[in-house]
C-alpha positions in Angstrom: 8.4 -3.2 -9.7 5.9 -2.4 -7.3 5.9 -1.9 -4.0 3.7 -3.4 -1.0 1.7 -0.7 1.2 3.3 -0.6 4.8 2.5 2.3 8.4 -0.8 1.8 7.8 -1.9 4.7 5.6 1.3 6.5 5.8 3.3 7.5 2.8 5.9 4.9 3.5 8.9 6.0 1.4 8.9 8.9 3.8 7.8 7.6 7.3 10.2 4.9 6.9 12.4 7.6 6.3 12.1 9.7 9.3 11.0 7.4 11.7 13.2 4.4 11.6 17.2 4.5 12.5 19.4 2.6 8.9 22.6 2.4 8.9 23.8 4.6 6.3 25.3 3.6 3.0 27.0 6.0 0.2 26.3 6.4 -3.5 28.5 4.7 -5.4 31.5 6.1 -7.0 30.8 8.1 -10.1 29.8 11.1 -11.4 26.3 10.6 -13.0 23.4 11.7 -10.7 22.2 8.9 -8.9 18.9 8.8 -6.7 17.0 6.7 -4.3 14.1 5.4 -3.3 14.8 4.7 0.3 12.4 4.0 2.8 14.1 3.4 5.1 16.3 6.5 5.1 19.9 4.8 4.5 20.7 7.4 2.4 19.3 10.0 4.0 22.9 12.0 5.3 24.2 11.2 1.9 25.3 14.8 0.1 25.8 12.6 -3.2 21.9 11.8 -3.8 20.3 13.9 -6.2 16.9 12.5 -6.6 14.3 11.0 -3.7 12.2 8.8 -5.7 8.7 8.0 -4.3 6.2 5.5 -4.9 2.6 6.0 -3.9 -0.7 4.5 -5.6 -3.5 6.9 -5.9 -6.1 5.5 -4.1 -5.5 5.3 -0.2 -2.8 7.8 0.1 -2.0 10.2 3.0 -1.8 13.2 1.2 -0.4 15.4 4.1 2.5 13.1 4.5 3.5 14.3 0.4 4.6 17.8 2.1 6.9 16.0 4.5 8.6 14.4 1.7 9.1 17.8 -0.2 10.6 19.1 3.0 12.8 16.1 3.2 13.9 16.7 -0.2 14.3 20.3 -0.1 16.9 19.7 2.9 18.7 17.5 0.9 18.7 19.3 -1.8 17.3 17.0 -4.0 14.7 16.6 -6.7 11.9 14.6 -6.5 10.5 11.5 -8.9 7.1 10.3 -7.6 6.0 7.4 -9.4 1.8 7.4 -9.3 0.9 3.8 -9.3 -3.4 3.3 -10.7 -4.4 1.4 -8.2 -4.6 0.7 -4.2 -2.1 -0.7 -2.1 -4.8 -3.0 -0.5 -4.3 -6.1 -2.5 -8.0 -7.6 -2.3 -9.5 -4.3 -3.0 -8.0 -3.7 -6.2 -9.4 -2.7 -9.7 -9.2 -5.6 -12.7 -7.7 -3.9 -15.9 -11.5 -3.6 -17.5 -12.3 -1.9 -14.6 -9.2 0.6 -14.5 -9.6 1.0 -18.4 -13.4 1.6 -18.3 -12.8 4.4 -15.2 -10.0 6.5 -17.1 -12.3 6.6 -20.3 -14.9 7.8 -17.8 -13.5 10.7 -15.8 -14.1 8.4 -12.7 -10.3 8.6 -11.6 -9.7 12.1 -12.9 -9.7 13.5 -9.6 -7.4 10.7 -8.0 -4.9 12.0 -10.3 -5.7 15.8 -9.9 -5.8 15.4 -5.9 -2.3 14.3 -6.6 -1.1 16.4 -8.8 -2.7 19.7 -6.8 -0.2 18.8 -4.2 3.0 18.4 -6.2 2.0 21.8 -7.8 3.2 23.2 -4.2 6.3 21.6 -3.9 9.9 23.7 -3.5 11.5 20.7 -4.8 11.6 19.8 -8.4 8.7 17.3 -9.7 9.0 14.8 -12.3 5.7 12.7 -12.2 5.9 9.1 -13.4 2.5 7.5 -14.0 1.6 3.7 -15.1 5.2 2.7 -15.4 6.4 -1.0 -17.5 3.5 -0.6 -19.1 4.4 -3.5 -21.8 5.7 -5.7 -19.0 3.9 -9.3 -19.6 3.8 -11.0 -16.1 0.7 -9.9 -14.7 2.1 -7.9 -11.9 0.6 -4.4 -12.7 -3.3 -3.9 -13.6 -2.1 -1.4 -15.8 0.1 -3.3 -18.0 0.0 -5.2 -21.1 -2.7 -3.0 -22.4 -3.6 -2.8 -26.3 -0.9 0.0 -27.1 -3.5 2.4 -28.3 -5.5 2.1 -24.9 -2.5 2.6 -22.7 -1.5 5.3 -24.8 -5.0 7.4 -24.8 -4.8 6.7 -20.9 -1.2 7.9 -20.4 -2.4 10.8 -22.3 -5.5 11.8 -20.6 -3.5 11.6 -16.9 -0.8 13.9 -18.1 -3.5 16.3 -19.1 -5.1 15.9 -16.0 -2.3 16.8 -14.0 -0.5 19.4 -15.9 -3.7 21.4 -15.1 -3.0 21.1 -12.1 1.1 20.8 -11.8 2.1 23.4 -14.8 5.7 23.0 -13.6 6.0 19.0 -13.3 7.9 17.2 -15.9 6.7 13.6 -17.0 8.8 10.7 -17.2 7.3 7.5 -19.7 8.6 4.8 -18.2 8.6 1.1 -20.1 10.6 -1.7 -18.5 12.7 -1.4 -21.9 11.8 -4.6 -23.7 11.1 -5.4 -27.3 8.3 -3.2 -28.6 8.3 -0.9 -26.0 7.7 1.7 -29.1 4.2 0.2 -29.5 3.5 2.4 -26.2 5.3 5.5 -26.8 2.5 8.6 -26.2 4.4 11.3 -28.1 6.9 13.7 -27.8 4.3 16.4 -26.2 3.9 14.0 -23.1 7.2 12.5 -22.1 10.3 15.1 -21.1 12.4 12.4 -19.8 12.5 8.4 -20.5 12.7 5.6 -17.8 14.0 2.1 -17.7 14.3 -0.3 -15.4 17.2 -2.5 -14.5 17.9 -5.1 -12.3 21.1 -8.2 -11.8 20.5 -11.2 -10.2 23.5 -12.9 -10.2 21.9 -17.0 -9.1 19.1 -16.1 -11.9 21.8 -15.3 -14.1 23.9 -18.3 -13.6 20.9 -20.9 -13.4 19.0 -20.0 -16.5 20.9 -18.0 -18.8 23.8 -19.7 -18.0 26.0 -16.5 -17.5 26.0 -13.4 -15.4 25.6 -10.1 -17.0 27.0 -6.9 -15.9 24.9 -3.4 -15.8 26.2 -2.5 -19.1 24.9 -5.9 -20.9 21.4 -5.7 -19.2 20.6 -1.7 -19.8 22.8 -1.3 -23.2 20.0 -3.0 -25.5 17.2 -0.9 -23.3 18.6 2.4 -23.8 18.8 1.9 -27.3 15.5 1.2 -27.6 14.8 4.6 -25.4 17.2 6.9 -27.0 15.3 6.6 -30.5 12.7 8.9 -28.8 15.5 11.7 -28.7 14.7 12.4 -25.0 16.6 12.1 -21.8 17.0 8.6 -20.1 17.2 7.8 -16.9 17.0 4.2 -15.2 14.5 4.6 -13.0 14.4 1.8 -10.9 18.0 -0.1 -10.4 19.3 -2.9 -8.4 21.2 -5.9 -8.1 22.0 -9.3 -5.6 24.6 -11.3 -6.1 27.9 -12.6 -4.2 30.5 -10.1 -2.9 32.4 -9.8 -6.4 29.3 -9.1 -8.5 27.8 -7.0 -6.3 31.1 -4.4 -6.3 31.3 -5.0 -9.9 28.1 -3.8 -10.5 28.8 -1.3 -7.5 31.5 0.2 -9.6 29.5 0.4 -12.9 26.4 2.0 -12.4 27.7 5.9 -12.6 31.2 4.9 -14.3 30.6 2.4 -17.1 28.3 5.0 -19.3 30.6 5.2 -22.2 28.5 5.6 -25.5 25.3 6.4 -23.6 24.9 10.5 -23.7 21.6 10.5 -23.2 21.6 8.9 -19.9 21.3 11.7 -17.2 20.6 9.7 -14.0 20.6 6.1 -12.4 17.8 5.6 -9.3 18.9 2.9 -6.8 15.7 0.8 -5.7 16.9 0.2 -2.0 13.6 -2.1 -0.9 13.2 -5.7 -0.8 11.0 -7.2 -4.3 7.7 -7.8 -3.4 6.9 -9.8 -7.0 8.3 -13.1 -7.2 11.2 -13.1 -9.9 10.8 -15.7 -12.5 11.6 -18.8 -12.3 11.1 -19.8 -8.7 14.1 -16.7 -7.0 11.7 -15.9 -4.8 11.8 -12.0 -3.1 15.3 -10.6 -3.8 16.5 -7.9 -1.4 18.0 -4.8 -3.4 18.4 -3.2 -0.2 22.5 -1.9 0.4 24.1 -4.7 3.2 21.4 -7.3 2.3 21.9 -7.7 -1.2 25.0 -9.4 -1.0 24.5 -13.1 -1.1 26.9 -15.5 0.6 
């Protein structure tokens, strides 16, 4: 998913973080590490997050604020995923794909990603870098996306490069939505430490067009065996789900419990934030966020 720009010019995972008030909300039961991206800092007194996940695009980024969010983590004792989104948050100013395709080939956004990556480097906290995520997603949502495989693949390649000279101690997560023929995409085992997936529930989507609600186990089961082939670490890297009262605390209860069979999987990452793509089918913005995403 991506995510809308918002403090004007601020790195909004953190502002929103230290500067507004949430009411807080705990991790649910389990043991597997589970992680947040949380703008708005509801999990923020929460001993039982492991990971702060960030999203920032890399044009139009505060760079300074990136040293507030290690701090944040590092007194939280957490790691930190910062997914690095190829474009601007400024939705008229953005690249077309041509454009984004011809400027990686180039060198032109080399030192977007470098800038970036420069800054990680000095981080306390952990850094696992997660560039030009779903990549084989078909909606149109991300510039970035639905690439021939080969192109996507050189281009995931060369921004690795890029930043590893820069952040020698930053793992790399590849992170496909999980759909058929994700495989078309994979870069190779020398540029991916760690595989992501996304998954979401929408309980009225469910009911209306598939004509049965799924739990977490029945959307990410057929993902991760598509990701574990690669013999690497999965994580689901973006996670959440809206329904009624009863499928909301079943998937409550899943999420770190209901693993069985999956050894590979080393980490779920709650998406706490409100969709800003329309979900198919007309369902509009759901809100993922804890306390809003139960539907009455």
């Amino acid at each position: 998913m991506t995510h809308q720009q918002a403090l004007k010019g601020v790195l909004w995972p953190l502002a929103g973080s230290l500067l507004y008030a949430s009411a807080a909300f705990a991790a649910p039961p389990g043991d597997l590490p589970f992680g947040v991206y949380d703008p708005n800092g509801a999990f923020s007194d929460d001993d039982d997050v492991a990971i702060e996940h960030l999203f920032l695009p890399w044009e139009d980024v505060a760079l300074p604020s990136l040293y507030d969010a290690d701090s944040y983590a590092v007194e939280r004792g957490r790691s930190i995923l910062v997914t690095i989104e190829p474009w601007t948050w400024t939705r008229d100013e953005r690249n077309t794909p041509e454009i984004l395709m011809a400027g990686i080939q180039d060198g032109t956004y080399d030192t977007n990603m470098a800038t970036i990556c420069a800054v990680l480097d000095d981080f306390e906290s952990p850094v696992t870098v997660r560039w030009g995520h779903e990549m084989e997603d078909e909606s149109g949502q991300f510039i970035w996306a639905n690439w021939e495989p080969q192109t996507y693949i050189d281009a995931y390649r060369k921004m690795v490069d890029v930043c590893r000279a820069e952040a020698g101690n930053a793992e790399f997560m590849w992170s496909p939505m999980g759909e058929e023929g994700l495989e078309d995409y994979y870069p190779g085992d020398d540029y991916v430490d760690v595989v992501g997936l996304s998954v979401f529930g929408l309980q009225p989507w469910e009911q209306q067009i598939l004509g049965e609600e799924r739990t977490f186990r029945e959307v990410l089961e057929p993902r991760y065996e598509r990701a574990v082939q690669f013999g690497k670490p999965v994580v689901v890297a973006e996670l959440g789900y809206s329904g009624d009262a009863e499928y909301v605390e079943q998937w409550t209860q899943d999420v770190r419990q209901d693993t069985e069979g999956m050894p590979e999987l080393v980490a779920v990452v709650y998406f706490n934030q409100q969709e800003v793509y329309p979900w198919p089918d007309g369902f509009g913005l759901p809100d993922w966020q804890f306390g809003n995403n139960i539907l009455e």
